[in-house]
N, C-alpha and C positions, 0 to 999 in steps of 0.2 A: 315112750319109755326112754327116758336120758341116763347118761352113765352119772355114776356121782364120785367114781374112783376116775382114773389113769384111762383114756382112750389107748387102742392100739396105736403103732404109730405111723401104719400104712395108710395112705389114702388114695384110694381110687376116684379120677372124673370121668365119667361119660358124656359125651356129644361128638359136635362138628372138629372137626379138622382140615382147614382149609387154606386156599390160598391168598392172603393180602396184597391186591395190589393198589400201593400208598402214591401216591403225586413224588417224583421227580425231577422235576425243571420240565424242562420241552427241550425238542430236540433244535437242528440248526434250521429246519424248514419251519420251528415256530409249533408243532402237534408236542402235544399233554407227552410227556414219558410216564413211565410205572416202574415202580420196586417190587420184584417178588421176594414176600415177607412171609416167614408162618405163622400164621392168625387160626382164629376160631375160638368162642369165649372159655368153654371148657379147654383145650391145650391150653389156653393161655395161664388157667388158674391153675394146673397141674405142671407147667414150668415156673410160675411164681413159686410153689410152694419147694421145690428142688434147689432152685435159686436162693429160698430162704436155710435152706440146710434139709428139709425133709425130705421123706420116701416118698413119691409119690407112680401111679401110673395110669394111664389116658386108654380108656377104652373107646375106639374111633373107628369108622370107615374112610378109604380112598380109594381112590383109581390103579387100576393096574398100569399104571403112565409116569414119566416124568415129575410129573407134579408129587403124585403119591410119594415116590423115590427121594423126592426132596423134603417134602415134610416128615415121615417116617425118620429120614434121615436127622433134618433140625433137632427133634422132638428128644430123640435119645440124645444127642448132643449136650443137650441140659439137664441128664441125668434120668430122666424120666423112663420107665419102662413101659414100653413098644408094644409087648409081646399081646397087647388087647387091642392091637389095631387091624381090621378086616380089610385085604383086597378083594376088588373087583373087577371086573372085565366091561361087566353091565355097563357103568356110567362112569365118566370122566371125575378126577377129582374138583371138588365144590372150589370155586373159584368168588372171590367178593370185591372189587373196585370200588376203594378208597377216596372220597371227595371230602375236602380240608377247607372249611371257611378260616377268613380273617385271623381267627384268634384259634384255631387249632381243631374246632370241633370236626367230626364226621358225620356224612353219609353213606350210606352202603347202595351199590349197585350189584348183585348177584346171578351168578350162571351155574343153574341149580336146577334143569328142567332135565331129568333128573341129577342130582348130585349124588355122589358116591355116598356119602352119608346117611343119606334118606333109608339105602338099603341096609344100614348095621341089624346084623341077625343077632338074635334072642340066641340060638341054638348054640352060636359060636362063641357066645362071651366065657372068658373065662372062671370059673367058675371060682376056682382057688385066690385068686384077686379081689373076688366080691366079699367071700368070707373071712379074709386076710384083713381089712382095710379097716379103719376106727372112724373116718371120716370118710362117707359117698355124695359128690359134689354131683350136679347135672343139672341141664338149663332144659327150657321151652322150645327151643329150636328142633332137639330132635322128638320132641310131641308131633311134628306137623308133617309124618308120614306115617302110613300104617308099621312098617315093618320096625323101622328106627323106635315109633312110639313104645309098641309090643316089647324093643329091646330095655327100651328106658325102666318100664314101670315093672317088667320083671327082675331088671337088674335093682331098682329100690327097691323092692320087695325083700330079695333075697339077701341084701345089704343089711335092711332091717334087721332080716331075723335071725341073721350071723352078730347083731349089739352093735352095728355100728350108726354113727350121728349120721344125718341126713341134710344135708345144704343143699342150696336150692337157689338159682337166678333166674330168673322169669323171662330180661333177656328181650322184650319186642322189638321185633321186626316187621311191621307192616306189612312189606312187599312180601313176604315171605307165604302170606296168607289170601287165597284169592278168596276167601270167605273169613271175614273180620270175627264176626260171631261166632267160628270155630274157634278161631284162633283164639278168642280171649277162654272160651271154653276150656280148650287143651291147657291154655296156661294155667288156669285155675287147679286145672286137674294136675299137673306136675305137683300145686304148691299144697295140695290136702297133707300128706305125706310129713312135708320137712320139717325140721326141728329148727333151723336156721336158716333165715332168707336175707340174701343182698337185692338190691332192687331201686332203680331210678325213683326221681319224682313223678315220670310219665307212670311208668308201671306202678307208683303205689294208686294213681287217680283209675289207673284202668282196673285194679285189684278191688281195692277199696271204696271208689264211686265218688272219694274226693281226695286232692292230693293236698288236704291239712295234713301237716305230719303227724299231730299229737292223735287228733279224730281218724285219720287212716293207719295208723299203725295200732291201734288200740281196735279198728273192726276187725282189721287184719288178724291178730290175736284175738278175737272174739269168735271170729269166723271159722279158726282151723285149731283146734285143739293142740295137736300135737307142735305147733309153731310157739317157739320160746323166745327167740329174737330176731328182730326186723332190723335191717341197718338202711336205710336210704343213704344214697350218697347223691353230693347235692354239688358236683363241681368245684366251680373255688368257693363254695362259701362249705366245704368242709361234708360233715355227714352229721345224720340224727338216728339215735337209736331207743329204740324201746327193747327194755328185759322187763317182762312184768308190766307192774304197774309202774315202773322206773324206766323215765327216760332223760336222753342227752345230747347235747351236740357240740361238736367238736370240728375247730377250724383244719383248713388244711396246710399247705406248705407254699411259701413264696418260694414259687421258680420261673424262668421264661419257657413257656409251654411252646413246646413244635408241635405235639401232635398229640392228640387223648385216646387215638385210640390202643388200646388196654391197658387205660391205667385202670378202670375200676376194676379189672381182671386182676393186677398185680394188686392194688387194696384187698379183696376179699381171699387170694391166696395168702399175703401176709397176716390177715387175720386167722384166717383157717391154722396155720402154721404154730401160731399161739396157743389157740383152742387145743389143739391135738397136743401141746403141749402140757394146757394145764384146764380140763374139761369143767375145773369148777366155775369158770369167767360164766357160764349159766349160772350159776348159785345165785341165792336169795342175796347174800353178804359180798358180793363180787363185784360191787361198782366200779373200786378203785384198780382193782386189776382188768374192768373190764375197760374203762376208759383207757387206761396205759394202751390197753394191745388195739383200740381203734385209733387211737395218733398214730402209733407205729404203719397203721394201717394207710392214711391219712399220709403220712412220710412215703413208701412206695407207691401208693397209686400216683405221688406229685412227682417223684423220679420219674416214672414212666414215661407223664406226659411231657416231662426234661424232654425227651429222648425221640429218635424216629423208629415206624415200627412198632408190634406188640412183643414179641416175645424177645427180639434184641435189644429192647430198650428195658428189661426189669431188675429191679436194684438185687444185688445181694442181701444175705442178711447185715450184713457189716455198713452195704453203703445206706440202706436202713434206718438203719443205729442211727448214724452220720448225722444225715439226714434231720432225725428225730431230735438229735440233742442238739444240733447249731444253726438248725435251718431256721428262718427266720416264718412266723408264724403270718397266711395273709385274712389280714383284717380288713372286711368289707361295711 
């Protein structure tokens, strides 16, 4: 069931909340340093969309520690509301070290046996938030513990049946899964649900069985009913999307990349931002407004990667625009 009037303009994400630690020089004895940054893919797309001018709020587990204190802290900084984020005692907050090849991209190294996240309670979520929100965002990551999972799938459920749109990032993490076959499972199961998925070209071959775009986003949509648009993003050569039987692809932004991690986070909250703005970009007749809002989209996720850091590197909606209208387009 899709809106075909005006979304609310609340948006609720659920997931991780964690710690980024990104490469900083080395010290004067020659050892790696680290920047502690606030990361985790959901935060990051519920400070993009704040960053873009919207309501947004993060329902998330941390540590009754330091760390907790400091991201709790970042997170309302950007406007975002807090008040769905669980302490714990139990487990330390989720901590993830940042490894930077050549040209900007990441790996992830995690300390997460257990992570504060894993135990986000069902019981505790806010409930006035779920049914408040026009857009519920949430990734694969918190599938891959019972408690967190239990929180996920009742908090879509209940999202659901309050009318709100259902996004969706699948989000792989390899390491994250010491049974592969679960984990593509749980992923699967996050994505029955959604109405709108973002998602790599790794995740469309792991979803779909190949990562053609044309042939994997069309089983994709075959496979899940309630899924109306797939957006792969594809790096520098831009994104591709399937509405329909309609699909497209769209370059992205010439800038010197420092670092990519979350720009696709800042891409799919700038698109969300749009959506929630004007929920016909699903419509049958919406290519041309749908294409506009994934350049725009296209324009923040390549700020991002301008920048160091996830959530202190995402554009405004202004530098956006900027962006949008004089950056220079890159052609591979």
């Amino acid at each position: 069931r899709l809106h075909a009037g005006r979304l609310r303009q609340g948006y609720a994400a659920l997931g991780e909340l964690l710690i980024d630690f990104t490469p900083a020089g080395v010290s004067a004895q020659g050892h790696p340093l680290y920047e502690q940054n606030p990361g985790g893919a959901p935060a990051n797309v519920a400070a993009a969309i704040a960053r873009q001018g919207g309501k947004s709020a993060l329902l998330s587990a941390v540590g009754a520690d330091m760390f907790g204190d400091f991201l709790t802290q970042a997170v309302a900084r950007e406007g975002v509301d807090v008040s769905g984020i669980q302490r714990f005692d139990e487990a330390v907050t989720t901590m993830a070290f940042v490894s930077l090849d050549a040209h900007g991209d990441r790996s992830f190294c995690f300390a997460r046996k257990p992570g504060a996240d894993m135990l986000l309670s069902a019981a505790r979520l806010p409930l006035g938030l779920l049914r408040a929100c026009g857009i519920f965002h949430y990734g694969s990551i918190s599938m891959g513990a019972p408690a967190s999972r239990e929180a996920t799938l009742f908090a879509a459920r209940g999202a659901l049946a309050a009318g709100a749109l259902l996004s969706y990032d699948p989000n792989w993490r390899a390491n994250l899964w010491s049974d592969r076959g679960e984990g593509l499972a749980r992923m699967r199961e996050g994505l029955a649900p959604a109405n709108v998925c973002k998602l790599s070209l790794e995740e469309l071959e792991l979803l779909a069985g190949t990562d053609g775009l044309e042939a994997g986003t069309q089983a994709l949509l075959a496979a899940h009913p309630a899924l109306r648009l797939a957006v792969v993003t594809l790096g520098p050569d831009g994104c591709f999307y399937r509405l329909g039987e309609k699909t497209g692809r769209l370059p992205t932004y010439d800038v010197a990349v420092v670092d990519t991690t979350g720009a696709g986070d800042a891409f799919w909250g700038c698109f969300l931002a749009s959506l929630a703005a004007d929920p016909g970009l699903l419509g049958r007749d919406a290519e041309d407004g749908l294409t506009r809002a994934l350049a725009l989209a296209n324009a923040a996720g390549s700020f991002c990667a301008g920048g160091r850091g996830a959530i202190s590197a995402l554009p405004t909606g202004a530098q956006t625009a900027k962006l949008a209208a004089e950056g220079p387009l890159l052609r591979r």
